[in-house]
C-alpha positions as a Markdown table, in Angstrom:
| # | Residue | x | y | z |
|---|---|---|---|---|
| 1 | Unk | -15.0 | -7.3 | -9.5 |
| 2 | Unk | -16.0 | -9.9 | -12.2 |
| 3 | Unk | -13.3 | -12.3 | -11.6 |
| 4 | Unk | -14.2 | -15.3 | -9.7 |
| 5 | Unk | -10.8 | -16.5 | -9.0 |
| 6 | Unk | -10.2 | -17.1 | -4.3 |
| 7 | Unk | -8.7 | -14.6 | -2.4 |
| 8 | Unk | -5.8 | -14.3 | 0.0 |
| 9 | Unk | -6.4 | -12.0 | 2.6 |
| 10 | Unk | -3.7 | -10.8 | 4.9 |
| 11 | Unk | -3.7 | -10.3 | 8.5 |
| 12 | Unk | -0.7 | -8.4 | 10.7 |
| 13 | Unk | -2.1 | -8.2 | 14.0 |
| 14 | Unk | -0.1 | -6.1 | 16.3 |
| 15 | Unk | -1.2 | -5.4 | 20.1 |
| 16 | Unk | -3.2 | -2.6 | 19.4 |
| 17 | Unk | -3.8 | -2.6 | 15.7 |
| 18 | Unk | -4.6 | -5.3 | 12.9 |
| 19 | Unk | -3.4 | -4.2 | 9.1 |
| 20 | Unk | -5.0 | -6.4 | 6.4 |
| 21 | Unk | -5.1 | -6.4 | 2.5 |
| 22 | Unk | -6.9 | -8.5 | 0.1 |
| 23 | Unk | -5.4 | -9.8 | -3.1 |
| 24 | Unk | -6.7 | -11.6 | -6.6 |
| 25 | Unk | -3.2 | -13.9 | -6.8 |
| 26 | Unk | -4.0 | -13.1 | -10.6 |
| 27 | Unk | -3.9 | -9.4 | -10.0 |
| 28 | Unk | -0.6 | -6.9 | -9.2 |
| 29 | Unk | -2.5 | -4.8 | -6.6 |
| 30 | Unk | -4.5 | -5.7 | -3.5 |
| 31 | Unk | -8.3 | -5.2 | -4.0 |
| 32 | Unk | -9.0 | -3.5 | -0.5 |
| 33 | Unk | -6.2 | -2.5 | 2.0 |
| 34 | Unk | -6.1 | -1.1 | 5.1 |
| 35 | Unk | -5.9 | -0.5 | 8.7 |
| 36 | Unk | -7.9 | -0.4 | 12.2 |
| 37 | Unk | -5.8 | 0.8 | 15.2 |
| 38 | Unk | -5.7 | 2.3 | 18.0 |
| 39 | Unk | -7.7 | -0.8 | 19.0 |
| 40 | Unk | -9.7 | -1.4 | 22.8 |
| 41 | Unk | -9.7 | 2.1 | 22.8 |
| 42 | Unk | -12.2 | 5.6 | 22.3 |
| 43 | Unk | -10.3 | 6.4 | 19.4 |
| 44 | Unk | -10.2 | 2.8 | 17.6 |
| 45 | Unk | -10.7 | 3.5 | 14.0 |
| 46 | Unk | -10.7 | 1.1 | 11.1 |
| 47 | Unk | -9.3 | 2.5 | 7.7 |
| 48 | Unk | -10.3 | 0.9 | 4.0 |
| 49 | Unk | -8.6 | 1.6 | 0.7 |
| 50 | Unk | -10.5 | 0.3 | -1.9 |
| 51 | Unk | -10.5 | 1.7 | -5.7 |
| 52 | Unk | -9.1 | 4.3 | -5.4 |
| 53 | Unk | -10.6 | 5.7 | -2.4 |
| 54 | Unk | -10.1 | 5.6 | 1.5 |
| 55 | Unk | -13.2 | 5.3 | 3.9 |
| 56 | Unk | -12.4 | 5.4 | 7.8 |
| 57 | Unk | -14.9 | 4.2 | 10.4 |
| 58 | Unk | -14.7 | 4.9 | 14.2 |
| 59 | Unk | -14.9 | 1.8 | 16.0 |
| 60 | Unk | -14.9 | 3.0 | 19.6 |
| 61 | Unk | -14.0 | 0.3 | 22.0 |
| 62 | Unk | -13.3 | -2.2 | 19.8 |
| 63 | Unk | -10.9 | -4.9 | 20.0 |
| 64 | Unk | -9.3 | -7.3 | 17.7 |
| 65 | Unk | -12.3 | -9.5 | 17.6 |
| 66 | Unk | -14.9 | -6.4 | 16.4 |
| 67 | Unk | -12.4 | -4.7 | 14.2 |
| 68 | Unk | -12.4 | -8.3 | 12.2 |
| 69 | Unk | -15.8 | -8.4 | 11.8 |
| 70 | Unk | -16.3 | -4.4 | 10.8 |
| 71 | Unk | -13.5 | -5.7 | 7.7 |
| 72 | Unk | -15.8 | -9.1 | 7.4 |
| 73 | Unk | -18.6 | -7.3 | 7.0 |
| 74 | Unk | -17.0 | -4.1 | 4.8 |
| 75 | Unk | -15.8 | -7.0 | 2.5 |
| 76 | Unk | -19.3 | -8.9 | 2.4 |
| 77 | Unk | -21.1 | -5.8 | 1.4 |
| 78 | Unk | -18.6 | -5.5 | -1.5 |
| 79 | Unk | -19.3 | -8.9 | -2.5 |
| 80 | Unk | -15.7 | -10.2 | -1.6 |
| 81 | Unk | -15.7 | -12.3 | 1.9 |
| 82 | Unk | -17.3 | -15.4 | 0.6 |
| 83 | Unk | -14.4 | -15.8 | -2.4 |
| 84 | Unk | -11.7 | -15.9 | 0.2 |
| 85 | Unk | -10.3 | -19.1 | 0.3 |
| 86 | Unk | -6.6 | -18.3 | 2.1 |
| 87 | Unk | -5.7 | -16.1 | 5.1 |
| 88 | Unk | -2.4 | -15.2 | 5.4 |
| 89 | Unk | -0.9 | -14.4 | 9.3 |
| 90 | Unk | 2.5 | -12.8 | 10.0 |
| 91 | Unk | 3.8 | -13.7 | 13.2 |
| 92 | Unk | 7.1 | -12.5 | 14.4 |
| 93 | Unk | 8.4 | -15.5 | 15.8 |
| 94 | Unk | 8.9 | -19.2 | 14.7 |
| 95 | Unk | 12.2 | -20.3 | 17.0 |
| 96 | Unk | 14.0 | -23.4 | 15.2 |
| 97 | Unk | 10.2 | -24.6 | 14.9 |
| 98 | Unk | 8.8 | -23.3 | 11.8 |
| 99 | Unk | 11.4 | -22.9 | 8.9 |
| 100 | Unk | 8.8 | -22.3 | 6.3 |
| 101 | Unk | 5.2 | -21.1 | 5.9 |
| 102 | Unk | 2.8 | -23.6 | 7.7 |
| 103 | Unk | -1.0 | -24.3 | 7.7 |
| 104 | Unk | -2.3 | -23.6 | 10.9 |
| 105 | Unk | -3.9 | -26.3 | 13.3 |
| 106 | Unk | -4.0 | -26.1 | 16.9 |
| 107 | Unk | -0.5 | -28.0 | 17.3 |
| 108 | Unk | 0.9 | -25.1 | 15.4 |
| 109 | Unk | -0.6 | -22.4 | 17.4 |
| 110 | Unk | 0.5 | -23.8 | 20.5 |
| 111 | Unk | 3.6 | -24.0 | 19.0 |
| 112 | Unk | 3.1 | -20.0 | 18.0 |
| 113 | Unk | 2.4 | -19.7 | 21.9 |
| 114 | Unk | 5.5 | -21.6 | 22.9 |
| 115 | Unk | 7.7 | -18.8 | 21.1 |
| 116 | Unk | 6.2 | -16.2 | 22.2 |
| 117 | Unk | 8.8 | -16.2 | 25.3 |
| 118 | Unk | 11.2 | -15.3 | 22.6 |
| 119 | Unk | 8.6 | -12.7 | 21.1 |
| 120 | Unk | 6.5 | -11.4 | 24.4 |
| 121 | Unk | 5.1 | -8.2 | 22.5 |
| 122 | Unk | 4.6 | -9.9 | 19.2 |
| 123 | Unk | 3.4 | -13.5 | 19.2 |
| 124 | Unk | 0.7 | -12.9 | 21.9 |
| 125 | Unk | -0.9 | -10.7 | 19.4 |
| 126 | Unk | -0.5 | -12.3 | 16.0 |
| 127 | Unk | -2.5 | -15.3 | 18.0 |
| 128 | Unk | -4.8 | -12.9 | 18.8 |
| 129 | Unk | -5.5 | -12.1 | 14.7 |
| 130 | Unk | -5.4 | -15.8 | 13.9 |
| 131 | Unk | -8.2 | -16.6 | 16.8 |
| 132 | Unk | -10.0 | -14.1 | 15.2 |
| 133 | Unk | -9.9 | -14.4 | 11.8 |
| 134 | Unk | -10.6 | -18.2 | 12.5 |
| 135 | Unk | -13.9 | -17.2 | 14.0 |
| 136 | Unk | -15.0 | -15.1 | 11.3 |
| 137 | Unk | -13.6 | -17.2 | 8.7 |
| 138 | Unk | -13.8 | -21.2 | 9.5 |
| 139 | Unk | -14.1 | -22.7 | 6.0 |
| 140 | Unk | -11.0 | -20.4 | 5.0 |
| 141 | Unk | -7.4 | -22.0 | 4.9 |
| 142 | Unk | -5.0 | -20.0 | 7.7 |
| 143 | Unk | -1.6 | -19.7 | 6.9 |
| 144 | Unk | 1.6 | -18.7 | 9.6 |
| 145 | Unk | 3.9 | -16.8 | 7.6 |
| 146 | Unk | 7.3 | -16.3 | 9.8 |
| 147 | Unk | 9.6 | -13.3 | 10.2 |
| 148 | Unk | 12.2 | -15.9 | 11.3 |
| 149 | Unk | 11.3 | -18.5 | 8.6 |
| 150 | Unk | 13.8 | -17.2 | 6.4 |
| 151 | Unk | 16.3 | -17.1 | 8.2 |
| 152 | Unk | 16.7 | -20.7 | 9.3 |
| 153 | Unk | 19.3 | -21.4 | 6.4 |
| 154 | Unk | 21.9 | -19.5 | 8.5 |
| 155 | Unk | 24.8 | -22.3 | 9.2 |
| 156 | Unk | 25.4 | -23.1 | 13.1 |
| 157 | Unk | 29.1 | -21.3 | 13.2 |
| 158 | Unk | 26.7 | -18.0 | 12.5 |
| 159 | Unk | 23.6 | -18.0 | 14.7 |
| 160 | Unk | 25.9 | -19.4 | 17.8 |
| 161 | Unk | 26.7 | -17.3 | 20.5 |
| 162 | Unk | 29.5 | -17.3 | 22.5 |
| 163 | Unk | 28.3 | -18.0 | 25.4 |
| 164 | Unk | 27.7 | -21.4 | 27.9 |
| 165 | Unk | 26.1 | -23.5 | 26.1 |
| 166 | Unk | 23.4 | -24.5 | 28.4 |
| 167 | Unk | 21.4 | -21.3 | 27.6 |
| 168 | Unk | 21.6 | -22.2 | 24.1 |
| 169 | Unk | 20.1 | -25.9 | 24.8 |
| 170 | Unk | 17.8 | -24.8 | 27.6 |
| 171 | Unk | 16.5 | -21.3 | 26.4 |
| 172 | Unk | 16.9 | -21.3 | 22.7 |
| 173 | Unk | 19.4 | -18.6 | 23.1 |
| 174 | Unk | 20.9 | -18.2 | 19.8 |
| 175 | Unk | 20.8 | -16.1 | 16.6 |
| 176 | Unk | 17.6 | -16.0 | 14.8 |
| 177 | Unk | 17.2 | -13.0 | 12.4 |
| 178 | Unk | 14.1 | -10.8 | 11.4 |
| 179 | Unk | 12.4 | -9.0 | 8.9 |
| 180 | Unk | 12.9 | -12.6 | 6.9 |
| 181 | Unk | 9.1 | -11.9 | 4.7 |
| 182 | Unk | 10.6 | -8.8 | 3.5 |
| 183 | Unk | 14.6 | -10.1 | 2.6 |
| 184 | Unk | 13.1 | -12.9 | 0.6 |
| 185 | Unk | 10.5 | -11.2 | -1.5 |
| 186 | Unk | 13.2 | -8.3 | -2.2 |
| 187 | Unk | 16.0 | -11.0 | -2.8 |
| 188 | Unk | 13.5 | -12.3 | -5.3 |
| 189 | Unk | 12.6 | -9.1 | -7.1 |
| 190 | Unk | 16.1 | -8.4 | -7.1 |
| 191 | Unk | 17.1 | -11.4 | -9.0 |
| 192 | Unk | 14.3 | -11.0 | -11.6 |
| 193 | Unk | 15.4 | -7.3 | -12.0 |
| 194 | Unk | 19.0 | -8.0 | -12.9 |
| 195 | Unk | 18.2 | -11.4 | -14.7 |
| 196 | Unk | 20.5 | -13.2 | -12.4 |
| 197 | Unk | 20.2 | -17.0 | -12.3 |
| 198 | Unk | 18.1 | -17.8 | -9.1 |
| 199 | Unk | 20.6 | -20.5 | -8.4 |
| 200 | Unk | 23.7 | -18.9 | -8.9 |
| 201 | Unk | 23.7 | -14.9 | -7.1 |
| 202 | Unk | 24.9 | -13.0 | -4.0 |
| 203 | Unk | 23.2 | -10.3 | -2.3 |
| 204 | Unk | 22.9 | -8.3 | 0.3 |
| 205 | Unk | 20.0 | -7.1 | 0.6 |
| 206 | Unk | 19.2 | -3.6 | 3.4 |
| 207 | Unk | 15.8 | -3.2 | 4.8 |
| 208 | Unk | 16.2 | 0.6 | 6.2 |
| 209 | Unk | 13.4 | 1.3 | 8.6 |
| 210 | Unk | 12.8 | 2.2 | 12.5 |
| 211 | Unk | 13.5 | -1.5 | 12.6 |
| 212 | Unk | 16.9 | -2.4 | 10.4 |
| 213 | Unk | 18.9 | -5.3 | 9.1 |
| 214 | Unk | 20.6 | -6.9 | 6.4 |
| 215 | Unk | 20.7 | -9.8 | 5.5 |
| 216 | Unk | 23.4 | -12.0 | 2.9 |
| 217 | Unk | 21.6 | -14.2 | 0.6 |
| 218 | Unk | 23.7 | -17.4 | -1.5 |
| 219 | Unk | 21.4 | -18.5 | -4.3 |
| 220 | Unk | 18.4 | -17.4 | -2.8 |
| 221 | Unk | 19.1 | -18.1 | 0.5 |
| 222 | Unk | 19.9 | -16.7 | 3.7 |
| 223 | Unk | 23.1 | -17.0 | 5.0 |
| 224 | Unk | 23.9 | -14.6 | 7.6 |
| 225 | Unk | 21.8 | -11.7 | 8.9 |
| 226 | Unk | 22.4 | -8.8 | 11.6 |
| 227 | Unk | 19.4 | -9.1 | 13.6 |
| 228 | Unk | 19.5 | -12.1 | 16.3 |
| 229 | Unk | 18.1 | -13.7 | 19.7 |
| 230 | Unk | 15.9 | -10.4 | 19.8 |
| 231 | Unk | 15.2 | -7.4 | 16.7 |
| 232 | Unk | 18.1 | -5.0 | 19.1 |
| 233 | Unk | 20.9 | -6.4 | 17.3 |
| 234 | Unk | 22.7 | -5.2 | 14.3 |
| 235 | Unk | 22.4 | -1.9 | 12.9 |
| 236 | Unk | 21.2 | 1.3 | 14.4 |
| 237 | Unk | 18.1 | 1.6 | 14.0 |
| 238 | Unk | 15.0 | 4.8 | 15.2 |
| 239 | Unk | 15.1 | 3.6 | 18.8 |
| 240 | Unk | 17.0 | 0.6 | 19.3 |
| 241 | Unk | 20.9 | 0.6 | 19.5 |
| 242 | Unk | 22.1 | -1.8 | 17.5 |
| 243 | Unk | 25.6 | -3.8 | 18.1 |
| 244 | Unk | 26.8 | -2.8 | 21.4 |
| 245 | Unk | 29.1 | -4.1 | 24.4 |
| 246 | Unk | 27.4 | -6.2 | 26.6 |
| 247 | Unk | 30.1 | -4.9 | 29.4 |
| 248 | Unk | 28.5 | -1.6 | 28.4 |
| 249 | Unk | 25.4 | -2.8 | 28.9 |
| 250 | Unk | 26.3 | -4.2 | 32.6 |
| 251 | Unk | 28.7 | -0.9 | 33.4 |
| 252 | Unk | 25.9 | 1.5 | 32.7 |
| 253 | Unk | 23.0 | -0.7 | 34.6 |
| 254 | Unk | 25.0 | -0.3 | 37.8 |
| 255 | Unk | 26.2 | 3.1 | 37.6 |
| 256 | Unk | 23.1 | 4.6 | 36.8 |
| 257 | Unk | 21.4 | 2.3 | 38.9 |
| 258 | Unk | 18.6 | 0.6 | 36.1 |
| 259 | Unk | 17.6 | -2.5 | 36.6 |
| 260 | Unk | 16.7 | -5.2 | 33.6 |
| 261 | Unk | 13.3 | -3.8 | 32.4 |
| 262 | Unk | 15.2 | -0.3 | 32.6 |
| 263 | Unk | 17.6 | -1.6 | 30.8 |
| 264 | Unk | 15.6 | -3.2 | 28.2 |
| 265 | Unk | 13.5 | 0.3 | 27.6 |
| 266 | Unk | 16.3 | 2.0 | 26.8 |
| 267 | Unk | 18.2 | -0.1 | 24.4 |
| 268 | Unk | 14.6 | -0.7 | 22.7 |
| 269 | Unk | 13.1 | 3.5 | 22.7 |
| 270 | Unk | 15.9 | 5.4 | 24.0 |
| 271 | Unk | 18.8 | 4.4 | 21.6 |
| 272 | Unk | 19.4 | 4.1 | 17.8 |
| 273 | Unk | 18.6 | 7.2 | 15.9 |
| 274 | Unk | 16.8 | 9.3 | 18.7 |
| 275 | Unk | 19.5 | 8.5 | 21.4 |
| 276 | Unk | 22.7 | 9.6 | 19.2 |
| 277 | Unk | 20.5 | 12.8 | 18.1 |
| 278 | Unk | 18.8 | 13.8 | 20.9 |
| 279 | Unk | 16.3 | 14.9 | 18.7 |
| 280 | Unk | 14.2 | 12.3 | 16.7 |
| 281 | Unk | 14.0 | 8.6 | 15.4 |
| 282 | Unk | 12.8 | 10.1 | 12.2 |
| 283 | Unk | 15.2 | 9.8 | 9.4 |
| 284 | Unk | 13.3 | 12.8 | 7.7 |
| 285 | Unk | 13.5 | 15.0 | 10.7 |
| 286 | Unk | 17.7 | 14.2 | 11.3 |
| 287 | Unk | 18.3 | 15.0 | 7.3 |
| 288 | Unk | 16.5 | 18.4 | 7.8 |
| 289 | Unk | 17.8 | 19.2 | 11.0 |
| 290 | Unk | 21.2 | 18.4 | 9.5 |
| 291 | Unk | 20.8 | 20.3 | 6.6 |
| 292 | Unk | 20.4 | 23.1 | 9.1 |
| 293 | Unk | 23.4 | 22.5 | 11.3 |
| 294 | Unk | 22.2 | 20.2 | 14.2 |
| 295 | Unk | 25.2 | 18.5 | 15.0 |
| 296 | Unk | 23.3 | 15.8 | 16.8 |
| 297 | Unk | 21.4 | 15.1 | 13.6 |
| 298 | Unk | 24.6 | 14.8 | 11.3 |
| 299 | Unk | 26.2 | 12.7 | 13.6 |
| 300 | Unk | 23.1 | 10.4 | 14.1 |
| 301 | Unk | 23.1 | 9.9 | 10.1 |
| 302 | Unk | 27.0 | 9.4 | 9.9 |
| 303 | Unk | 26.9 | 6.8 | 12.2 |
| 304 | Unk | 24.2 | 4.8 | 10.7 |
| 305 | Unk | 25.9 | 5.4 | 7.1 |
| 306 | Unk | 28.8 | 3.7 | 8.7 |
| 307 | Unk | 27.5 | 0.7 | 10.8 |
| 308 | Unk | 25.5 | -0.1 | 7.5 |
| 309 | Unk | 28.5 | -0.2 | 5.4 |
| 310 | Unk | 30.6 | -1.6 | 7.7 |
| 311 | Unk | 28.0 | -4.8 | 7.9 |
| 312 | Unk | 27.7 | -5.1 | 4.2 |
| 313 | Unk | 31.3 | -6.0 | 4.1 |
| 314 | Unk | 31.4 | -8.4 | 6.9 |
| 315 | Unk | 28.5 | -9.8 | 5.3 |
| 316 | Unk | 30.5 | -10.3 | 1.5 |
| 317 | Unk | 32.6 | -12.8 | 3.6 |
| 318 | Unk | 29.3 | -15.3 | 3.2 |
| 319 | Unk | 29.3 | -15.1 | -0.2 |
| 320 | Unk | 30.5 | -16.7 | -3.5 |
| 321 | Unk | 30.4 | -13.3 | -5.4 |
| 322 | Unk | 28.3 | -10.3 | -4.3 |
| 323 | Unk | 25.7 | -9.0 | -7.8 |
| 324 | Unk | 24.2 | -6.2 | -5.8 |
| 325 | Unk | 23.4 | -4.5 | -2.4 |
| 326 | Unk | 19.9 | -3.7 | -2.8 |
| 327 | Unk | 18.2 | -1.0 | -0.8 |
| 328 | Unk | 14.4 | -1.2 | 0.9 |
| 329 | Unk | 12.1 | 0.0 | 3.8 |
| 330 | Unk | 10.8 | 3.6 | 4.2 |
| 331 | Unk | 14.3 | 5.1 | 4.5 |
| 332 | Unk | 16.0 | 2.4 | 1.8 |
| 333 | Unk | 13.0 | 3.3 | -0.7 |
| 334 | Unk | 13.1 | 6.6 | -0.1 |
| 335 | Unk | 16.4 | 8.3 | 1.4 |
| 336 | Unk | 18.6 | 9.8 | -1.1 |
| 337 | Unk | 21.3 | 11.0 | 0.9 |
| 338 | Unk | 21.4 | 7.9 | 3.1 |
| 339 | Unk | 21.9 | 5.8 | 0.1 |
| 340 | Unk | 24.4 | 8.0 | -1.2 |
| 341 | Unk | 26.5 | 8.2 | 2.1 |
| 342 | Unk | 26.3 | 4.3 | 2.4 |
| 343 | Unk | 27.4 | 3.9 | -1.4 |
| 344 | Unk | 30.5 | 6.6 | -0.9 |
| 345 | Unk | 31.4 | 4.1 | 2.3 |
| 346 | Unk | 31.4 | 0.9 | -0.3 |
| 347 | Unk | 34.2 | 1.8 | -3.0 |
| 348 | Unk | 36.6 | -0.8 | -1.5 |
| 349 | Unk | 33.5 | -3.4 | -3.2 |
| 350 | Unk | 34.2 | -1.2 | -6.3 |
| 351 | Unk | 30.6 | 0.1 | -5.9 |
| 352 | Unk | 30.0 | 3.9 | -7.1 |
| 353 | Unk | 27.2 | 6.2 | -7.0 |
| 354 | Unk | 25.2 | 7.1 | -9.9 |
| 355 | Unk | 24.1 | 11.1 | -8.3 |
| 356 | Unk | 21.2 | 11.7 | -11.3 |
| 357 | Unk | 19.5 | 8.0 | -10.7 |
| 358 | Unk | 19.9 | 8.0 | -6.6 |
| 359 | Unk | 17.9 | 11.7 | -6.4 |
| 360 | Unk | 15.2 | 10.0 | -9.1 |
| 361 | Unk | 14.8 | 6.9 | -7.6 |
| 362 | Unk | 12.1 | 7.3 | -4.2 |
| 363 | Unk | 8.5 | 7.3 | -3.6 |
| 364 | Unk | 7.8 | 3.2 | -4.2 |
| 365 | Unk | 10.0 | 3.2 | -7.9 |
| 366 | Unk | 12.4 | 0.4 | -8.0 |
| 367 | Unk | 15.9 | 1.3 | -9.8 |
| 368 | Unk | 20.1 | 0.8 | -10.0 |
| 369 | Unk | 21.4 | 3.6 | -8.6 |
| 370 | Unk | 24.9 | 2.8 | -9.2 |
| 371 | Unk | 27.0 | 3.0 | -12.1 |
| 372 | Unk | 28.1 | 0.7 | -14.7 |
| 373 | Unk | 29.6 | -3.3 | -13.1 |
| 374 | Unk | 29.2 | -5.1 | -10.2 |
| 375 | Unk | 28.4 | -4.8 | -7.4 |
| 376 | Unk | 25.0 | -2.8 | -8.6 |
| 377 | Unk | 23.1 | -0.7 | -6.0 |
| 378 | Unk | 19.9 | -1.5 | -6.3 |
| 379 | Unk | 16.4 | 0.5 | -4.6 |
| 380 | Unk | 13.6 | -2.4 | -4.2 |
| 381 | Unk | 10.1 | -1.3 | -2.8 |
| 382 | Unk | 9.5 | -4.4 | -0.3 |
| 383 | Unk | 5.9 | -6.0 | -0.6 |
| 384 | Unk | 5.5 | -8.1 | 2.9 |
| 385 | Unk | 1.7 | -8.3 | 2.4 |
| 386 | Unk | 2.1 | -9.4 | -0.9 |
| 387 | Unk | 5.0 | -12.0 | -0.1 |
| 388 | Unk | 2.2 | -13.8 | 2.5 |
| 389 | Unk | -0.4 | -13.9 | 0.1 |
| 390 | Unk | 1.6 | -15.3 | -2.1 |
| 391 | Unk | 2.8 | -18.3 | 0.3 |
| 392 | Unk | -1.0 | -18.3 | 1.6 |
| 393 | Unk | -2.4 | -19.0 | -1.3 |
| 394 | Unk | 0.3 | -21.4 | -2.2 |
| 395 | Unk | -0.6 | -24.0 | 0.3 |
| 396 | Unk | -4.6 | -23.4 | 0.4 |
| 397 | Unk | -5.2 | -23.6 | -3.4 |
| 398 | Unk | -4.4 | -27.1 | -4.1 |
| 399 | Unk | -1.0 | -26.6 | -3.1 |
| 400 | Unk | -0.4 | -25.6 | -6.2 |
| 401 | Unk | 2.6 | -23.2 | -6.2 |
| 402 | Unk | 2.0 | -19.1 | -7.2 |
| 403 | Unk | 4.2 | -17.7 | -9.3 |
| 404 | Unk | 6.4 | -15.1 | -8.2 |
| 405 | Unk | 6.1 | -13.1 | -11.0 |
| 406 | Unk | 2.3 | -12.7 | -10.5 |
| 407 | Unk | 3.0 | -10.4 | -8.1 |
| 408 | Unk | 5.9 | -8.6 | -10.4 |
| 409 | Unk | 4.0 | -6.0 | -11.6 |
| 410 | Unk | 3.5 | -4.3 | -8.5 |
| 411 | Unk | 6.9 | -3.5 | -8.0 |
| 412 | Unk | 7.9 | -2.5 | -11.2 |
């Protein structure tokens, strides 16, 4: 802990729960990580990783506010708080607003507040985590890192909806894409991986979680993406159902007798994964259940398989050439079998399995899992916290830029 170089520290502040991590921009792995949840409740508990070991501390009662100073002071008494110079804040939502990382003055978070009509669940909370961390670190440089940011590239003929235009003009109803932290860092690593020129590439790059999408990205950036007004679009995903007719939607509502927030709950918890099973949102659970027979469970996995695949070919249409798909997120990084069933869907891209690299490549390694040409078929752990330290520290240190590959050797 010798080094004297600032800190970034990160802050994703959900409505219960506030994850942080703590990097040296000059070093591959974050000095202190962890999480406090569970938060304005009995059970609140904060959670530190640091060296090598974990520490968790009740915090009964606490909300946002206390669980950022128990981390304040955990970090003070580990001589860290007073080198952090940068604090980087995810926050879901940026609307047509924010199309890059921004430093955050009160214009911008009443801008944050603004969108949070188009985020309800997520924006209200990530201001929570920036009012706080403000309090407990003025003199510190906060930074808005978007989930939408990325996404802002996509051309007007693919974020349009068809649909009267007034709702576009008058409630920003449009296509806006998510997961955007986590494409472009992977995108990145991707490129560095194959030694692809980072002006001159296609991708199309999975993130495979409860939440899902893909996104195609043209020389680094994003040019379509499944997700749009709202994080229900696209693919299936644990809970939420993915691309589905709207008449569907209205048919079922007034046969069944649900009205909008009924609605909403169950295309949100009910669907995806957990609805086509009737069993669980958890990839892990449907590939052992399936392995045993469960028809719900094999179906469940087949269908997913399928909508994946048939996305990454409506998303080649995008782009130039297409140098890899490139798999991430818990079931990306660490599925097997869905990567294999996705890959066996892809042969009219020319893409083919490689069986001995697929089954060795999990648990956080990064890989091809494909055989020899292109497209490749790529596994790439995703590193949000480290992407937003990384554009934190960019625009609090002197605005002088961090190199991406600072942060390569965390991946690799």
């Amino acid at each position: 802990m010798a080094n004297c170089s600032p800190l970034a520290l990160v802050v994703n502040c959900g409505s219960s729960s506030l994850k942080f991590a703590l990097f040296d921009t000059s070093m591959p792995a974050p000095l202190v990580d962890g999480l406090a949840e569970r938060l304005g409740s009995d059970e609140a508990t904060i959670r530190f990783h640091i060296d090598g070991t974990r520490r968790t501390t009740p915090i009964a009662g606490a909300g946002h506010q206390q669980a950022f100073d128990a981390l304040l002071a955990f970090l003070t008494d580990h001589g860290l708080s007073a080198r952090i110079g940068a604090v980087g804040h995810r926050v879901v939502h940026g609307g047509e607003r924010f199309t890059t990382s921004v430093e955050i003055t009160e214009e911008v978070m009443a801008g944050i507040a603004e969108c949070a009509v188009l985020a309800p669940l997520h924006n209200p909370a990530n201001l929570v985590g920036i009012r706080a961390a403000m309090a407990a670190l003025p003199d510190a440089r906060h930074v808005a890192v978007f989930d939408t940011a990325f996404h802002q590239t996509i051309p007007e003929e693919a974020y349009l909806y068809a649909l009267p235009q007034r709702f576009r003009r008058d409630l920003g109803v449009r296509r806006y894409g998510f997961h955007g932290t986590s494409h472009r860092y992977v995108a990145g690593r991707a490129v560095e991986f194959l030694g692809l020129d980072p002006k001159d590439h296609g991708l199309i790059v999975l993130h495979l979680g409860n939440g899902a999408s893909a996104t195609a990205v043209r020389n680094g950036i994003s040019v379509d993406t499944s997700m749009g007004l709202t994080p229900v679009e696209g693919l299936v995903m644990g809970t939420r159902c993915g691309d589905v007719d709207a008449g569907a939607l209205t048919y079922i509502a007034r046969r069944a007798g649900l009205d909008v927030d009924a609605l909403d709950a169950m295309v949100n918890k009910e669907s995806g994964l957990l609805g086509l099973s009737e069993l669980s949102n958890d990839c892990r659970t449907l590939e052992a259940a399936a392995a045993e027979g469960h028809a719900g469970a094999r179906m469940a996995l087949d269908v997913f398989a399928y909508r994946i695949a048939r996305t990454v070919g409506a998303l080649r249409m995008p782009l130039a050439r297409l140098d890899a798909v490139v798999f991430t997120g818990g079931i990306g990084e660490n599925s097997a079998s869905v990567r294999a069933s996705v890959i066996a869907r892809l042969g009219f891209l020319g893409m083919n399995l490689d069986e001995a690299a697929n089954r060795a490549t999990t648990g956080g390694n990064a890989g091809c899992v494909s055989g020899p040409g292109r497209p490749a078929a790529l596994v790439m752990p995703t590193d949000e916290e480290r992407m937003i330290a990384c554009d934190a520290a960019s625009i609090a240190f002197s605005n002088a830029p961090v190199a991406f590959s600072v942060f390569a050797e965390a991946a690799e």
